[in-house]
N, C-alpha and C positions, 0 to 999 in steps of 0.2 A: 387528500385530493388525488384525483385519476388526470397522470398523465392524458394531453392529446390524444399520441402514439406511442409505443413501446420505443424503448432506447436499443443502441447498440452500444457495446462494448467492445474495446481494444484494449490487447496486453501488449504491452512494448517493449521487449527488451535494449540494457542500452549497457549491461556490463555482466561479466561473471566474474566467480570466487571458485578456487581447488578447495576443497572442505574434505574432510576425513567424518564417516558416520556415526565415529564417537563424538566428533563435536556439536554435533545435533539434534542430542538427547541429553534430559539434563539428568538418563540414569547412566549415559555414556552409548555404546554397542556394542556387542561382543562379535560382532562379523566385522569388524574391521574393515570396510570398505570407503569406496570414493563414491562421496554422494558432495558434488558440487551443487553451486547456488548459482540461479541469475538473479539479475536485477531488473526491477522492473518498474515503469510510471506505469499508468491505465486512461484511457479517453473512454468517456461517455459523453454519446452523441443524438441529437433529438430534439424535438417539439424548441428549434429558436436557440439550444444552447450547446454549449461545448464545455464540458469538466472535466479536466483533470483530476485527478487521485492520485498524489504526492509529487513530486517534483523534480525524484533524483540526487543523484548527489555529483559534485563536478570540483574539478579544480585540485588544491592539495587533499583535499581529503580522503581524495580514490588515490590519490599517489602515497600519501602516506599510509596507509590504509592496506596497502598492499591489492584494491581490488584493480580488475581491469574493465574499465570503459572501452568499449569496441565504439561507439557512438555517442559523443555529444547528445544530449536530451534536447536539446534545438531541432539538430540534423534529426535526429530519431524522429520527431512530431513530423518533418519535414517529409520523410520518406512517405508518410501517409497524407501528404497534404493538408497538413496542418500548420498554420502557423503562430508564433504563440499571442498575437495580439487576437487572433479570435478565440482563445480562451476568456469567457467570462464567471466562471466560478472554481478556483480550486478547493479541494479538500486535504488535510497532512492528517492520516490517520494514525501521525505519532511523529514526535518531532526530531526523533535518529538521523544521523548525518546523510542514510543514504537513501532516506525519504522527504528530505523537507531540504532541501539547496535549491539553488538556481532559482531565487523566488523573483529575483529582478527580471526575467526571461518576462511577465506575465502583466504586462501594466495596467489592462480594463480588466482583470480578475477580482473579486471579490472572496477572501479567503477564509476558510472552517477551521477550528482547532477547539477541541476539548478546553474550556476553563483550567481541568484539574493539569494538563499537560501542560499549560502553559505557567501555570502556580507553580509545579514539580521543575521543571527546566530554570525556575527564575528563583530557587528555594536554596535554601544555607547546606542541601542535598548536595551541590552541584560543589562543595567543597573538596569531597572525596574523588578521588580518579576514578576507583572503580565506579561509582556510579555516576560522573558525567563522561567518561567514557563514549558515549555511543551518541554524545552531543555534540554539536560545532556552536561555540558561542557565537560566530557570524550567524548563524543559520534562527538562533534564537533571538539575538537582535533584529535580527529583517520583521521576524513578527511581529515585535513591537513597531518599529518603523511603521508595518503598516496596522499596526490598530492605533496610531497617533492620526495616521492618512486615511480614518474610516473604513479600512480597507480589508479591514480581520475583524468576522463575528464570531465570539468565542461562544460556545456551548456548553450548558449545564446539561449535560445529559442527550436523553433520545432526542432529535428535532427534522423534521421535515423539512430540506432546503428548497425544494421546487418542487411540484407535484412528480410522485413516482419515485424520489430518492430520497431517500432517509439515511439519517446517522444515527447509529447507534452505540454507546459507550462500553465499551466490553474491558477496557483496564488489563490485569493480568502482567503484559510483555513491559507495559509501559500505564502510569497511572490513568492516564488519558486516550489510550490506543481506544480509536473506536473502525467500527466496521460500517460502508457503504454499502445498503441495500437498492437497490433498482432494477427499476420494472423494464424485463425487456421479453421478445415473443415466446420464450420459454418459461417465463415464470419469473419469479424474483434470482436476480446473479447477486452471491454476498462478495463482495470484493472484503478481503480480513484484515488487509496489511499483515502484520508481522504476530498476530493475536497464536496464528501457527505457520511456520516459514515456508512448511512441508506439507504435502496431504500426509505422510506417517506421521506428522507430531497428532493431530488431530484425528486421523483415524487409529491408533495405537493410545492414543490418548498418553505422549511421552511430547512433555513439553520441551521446546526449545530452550538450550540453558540459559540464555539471556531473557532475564524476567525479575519483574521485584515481587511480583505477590502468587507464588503456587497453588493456591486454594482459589484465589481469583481467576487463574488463567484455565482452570478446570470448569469455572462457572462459566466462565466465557465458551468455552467450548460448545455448552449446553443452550447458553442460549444463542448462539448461531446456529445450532441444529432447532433449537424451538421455530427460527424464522424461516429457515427453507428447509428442513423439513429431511435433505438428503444431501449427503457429499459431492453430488454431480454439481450441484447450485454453489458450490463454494470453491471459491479460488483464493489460495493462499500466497504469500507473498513472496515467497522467491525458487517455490519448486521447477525444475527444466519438464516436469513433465506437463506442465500448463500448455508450454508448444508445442508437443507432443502430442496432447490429447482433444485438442482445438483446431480446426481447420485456421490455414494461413490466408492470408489478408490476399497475397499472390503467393505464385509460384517464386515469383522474387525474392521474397519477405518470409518464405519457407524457412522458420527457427530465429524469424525478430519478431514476428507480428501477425495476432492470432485473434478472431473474433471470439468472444464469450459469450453472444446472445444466442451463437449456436449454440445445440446441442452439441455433447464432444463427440469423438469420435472413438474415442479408447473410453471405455468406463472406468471411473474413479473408485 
């Protein structure tokens, strides 16, 4: 289906992480450098609706976790005038602690999650630390919670949520990680989530070390470039240079909050 009108996009930031650029490659790096992360939700906006793309992460988990939250994911939505009861549809394009929290925030939201991610988070998998790790039992329960409260449609694969957005399952980082395509005046913007954190995982083709399936997160690669075609259309899930190379929302919000449906302004 064809959207109304084109969408717009918003990157939000709402916390960073000091990361070293050996931890960013799962072949390591031999420059040894500081290549920090932010963090970040996404709003698309348009034709009657407002979606969110992940949800953040709040509470013990950024304190234990070591990362730092500059802004509540509340107050963040707020700074653009957003509040969270006019979100009506979220998306968890994988269900890591610092993509899928604060889901109480969103009460008329209607929310998307992978089948396979929510089978893998709720699997005899989740025994071992290292790989539930990057999960909040809170955060996996809320899921449930709301697909008891009709509230979570889980997806087998590729599915069209609204006319102009599509999900599409790309696995790789996470068995379930999928990617949000929508239509905005530029073309189609692929929102990745975590499929590659970095534009260098993806352009270098050096995957992020956190990953269950290497040969998948390679296919993944290829098909996000099958659907937009070029690196300018894709934005990855925690690189600083997203607000860098996207014009700001204001002069205010210069390095929190950047439209996507622009063209950038730095080439990728």
């Amino acid at each position: 289906m064809i959207p109304t009108s084109p969408y717009r996009v918003l990157a939000l930031k709402y916390g960073s992480f000091d990361r070293d650029s050996r931890q960013n490659f799962l072949d390591g790096d031999g420059e040894h450098r500081d290549m920090p992360m932010d963090f970040f939700t996404w709003v698309v906006l348009g034709n009657g609706h407002t979606i969110m793309v992940d949800t953040g992460y709040a509470g013990s988990p950024s304190t234990d976790r070591g990362r730092r939250v500059s802004r509540e994911v509340e107050a963040t939505l707020s700074t653009v005038g957003i509040a969270p009861e006019d979100v009506d549809h979220v998306v968890i394009t994988h269900l890591h602690f610092d993509h899928a929290g604060n889901n109480g925030l969103f009460p008329n939201a209607t929310y998307h999650l992978q089948r396979t991610e929510m089978e893998f988070a709720t699997s005899p998998a989740m025994r071992h630390p290292q790989v539930s790790l990057p999960y909040v039992v809170d955060d996996v329960a809320a899921m449930i919670d709301l697909l008891f409260a009709g509230r979570l449609d889980l997806h087998d694969g590729d599915a069209e949520i609204l006319p102009g957005i599509r999900l599409v399952r790309l696995g790789g980082h996470s068995p379930g990680s999928q990617m949000v395509l929508v239509q905005t005046e530029r073309g189609t913007v692929a929102l990745i989530g975590d499929v590659a954190h970095y534009y260098a995982n993806i352009e270098q083709r050096r995957p992020f070390p956190t990953l269950v399936d290497v040969p998948g997160t390679y296919s993944a690669y290829e098909r996000i470039l099958d659907e937009v075609n070029d690196l300018e259309h894709v934005i990855p899930g925690h690189d600083p240079l997203v607000l860098e190379r996207y014009p700001a929302v204001s002069d205010e919000l210069a390095g929190w909050a950047a439209w996507l449906h622009i063209p950038p302004t730095g080439t990728p």
